[in-house]
C-alpha angles and dihedrals in degrees: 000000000000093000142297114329108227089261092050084049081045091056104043092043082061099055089043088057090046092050085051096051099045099057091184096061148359134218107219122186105201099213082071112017119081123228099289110225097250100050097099095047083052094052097058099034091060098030101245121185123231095265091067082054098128086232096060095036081057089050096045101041085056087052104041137093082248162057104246131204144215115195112177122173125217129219135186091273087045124257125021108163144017131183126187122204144165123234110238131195146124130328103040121159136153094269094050121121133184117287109220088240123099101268114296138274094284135014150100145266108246099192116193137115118310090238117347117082092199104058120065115256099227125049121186119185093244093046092241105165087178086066086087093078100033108039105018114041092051088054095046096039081053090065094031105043120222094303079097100094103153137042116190116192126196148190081037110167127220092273102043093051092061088046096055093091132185152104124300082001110165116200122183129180109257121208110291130244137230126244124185114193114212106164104103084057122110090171143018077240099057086049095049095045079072104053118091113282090255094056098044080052094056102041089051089045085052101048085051091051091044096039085053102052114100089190089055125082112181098196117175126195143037119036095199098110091038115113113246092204086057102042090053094053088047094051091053091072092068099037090063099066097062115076094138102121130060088261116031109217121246115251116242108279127220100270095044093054088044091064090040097041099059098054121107092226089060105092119191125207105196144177107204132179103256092225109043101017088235113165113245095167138354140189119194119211123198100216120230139174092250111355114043110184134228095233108168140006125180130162132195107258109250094258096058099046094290113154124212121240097015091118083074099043087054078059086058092047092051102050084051095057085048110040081045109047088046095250118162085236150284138308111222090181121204131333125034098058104158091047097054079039084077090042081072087252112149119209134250126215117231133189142190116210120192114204113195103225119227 
């Protein structure tokens, strides 16, 4: 791409003069807008995880079904609340990609995180979830005209979604995640002493068989010589398995892994070959202060080098990095419940709340 097409410096050029005239917030599109200044300021100061980095939300935006959004809202101290959201609207299909035109004629805001189902896609500095509604679907509905009709929100908590309040609101429970503390270990082993007997038994059956396999290389830590080509083929193993909603989402492609990949927040957990450094299987943990999450997981299947029971061991990886580096705990995130459940995880209730726009 040799550079914005007139249309794509148009478009921009609109958003630029919205932003102007609404002193209180701005509506950026990634694929256009540059880093602003205070973005990094914003992301610590509301914990937010890699995926929200300005470099990978660019990446990601170019690559996705849909326009995508970031709103974020100034006060008098800078600024004091972002949310990030998808246009939706008809048709959407698996193949779609994002049109270069401000949403569409009718359609809705899906808010959630840009690429972890287990962390909320919006923060404001009071923690007013009702500031949606308030605060958020007026600004948006400012860029995007009233075309906007519908905001869904989702990873609400129990409180949030009884904050979210308005008329003709429908909130459903969402599937749950899954939260380990970690916090009162001073050891795996201390962890581990807690678990049910069989489980201790397995996990310590698994570390011997790991710990044994000289074709095996458990390495911890830093992405940024990982290959972004390879990590995405390896992903895709696992994103196959999963064609259990209406759309099935589309796995992380190569130049989105290449910005994440490269950020220091952005842990891996991987299982190489010890001779060629070939990837067998891979987690990939978002970094945070206090609740990394377990974002992705993904292992060769058995014919091509894949290994059984890693996926526990990656648990025990994982509560390691935690319980070592003095983080609260870990994130799970969705899907396996009972299982984590064993792990001594505890469930979290989530919730997606849709808000008609008038």
């Amino acid at each position: 791409m040799t550079g914005p097409s007139t249309e794509y410096r148009d478009r921009a050029r609109r958003l630029a003069d919205h932003a102007a005239t609404s002193a209180d917030h701005e509506v950026l599109d990634p694929r256009f807008d540059p880093e602003p200044a205070y973005w990094p300021r914003l992301r610590a100061d509301a914990g937010l995880y890699a995926d929200w980095s300005w470099e990978a939300m660019t990446a990601q935006a170019w690559a996705a079904r849909t326009p995508q959004y970031v709103t974020v809202f100034h006060g008098d101290d800078g600024p004091c609340g972002v949310v990030w959201a998808a246009w939706v609207g008809p048709p959407t299909r698996r193949h779609r990609f994002a049109r270069t035109t401000r949403g569409g004629r009718v359609g809705g805001l899906d808010v959630r995180s840009p690429n972890n189902a287990s962390a909320a896609g919006w923060w404001f500095a009071d923690g007013a979830a009702q500031r949606l509604v308030t605060d958020y679907a007026p600004a948006i509905r400012g860029t995007l005209g009233t075309g906007a009709r519908l905001l869904l929100a989702r990873q609400l908590g129990d409180a949030d979604a009884a904050a979210v309040r308005a008329p003709l609101r429908i909130v459903r429970a969402t599937e749950p995640i899954s939260v380990l503390d970690t916090a009162g270990f001073e050891s795996v082993e201390q962890w581990r002493s807690g678990l049910r007997a069989s489980r201790r038994r397995s996990l310590e059956q698994i570390r011997r068989a790991v710990a044994d396999d000289p074709r095996l290389e458990v390495r911890v830590g830093s992405m940024a010589d990982a290959d972004p080509g390879e990590v995405a083929a390896l992903l895709r193993y696992n994103a196959e398995k999963h064609h259990d909603v209406p759309i099935v989402p589309l796995p992380m492609f190569t130049g989105y892994l290449e910005a994440l990949l490269r950020r220091p927040d952005v842990i891996g957990v991987r299982y190489t070959d010890p001779v060629s450094g070939a990837l067998r299987a891979l987690a990939l943990v978002f970094d945070h202060p206090e609740w990394p999450v377990m974002r992705s997981w993904s292992v060769l299947p058995l014919h091509r080098g894949g290994r059984r029971n890693v996926y526990f061991d990656m648990y025990v990886q994982g509560v390691r990095f935690a319980v070592t580096s003095g983080k609260r705990g870990l994130v799970l995130g969705k899907k396996m419940v009972d299982l984590k459940h064993t792990l001594g995880a505890r469930t979290v209730s989530q919730h997606a709340a849709l808000v008609p726009l008038r």
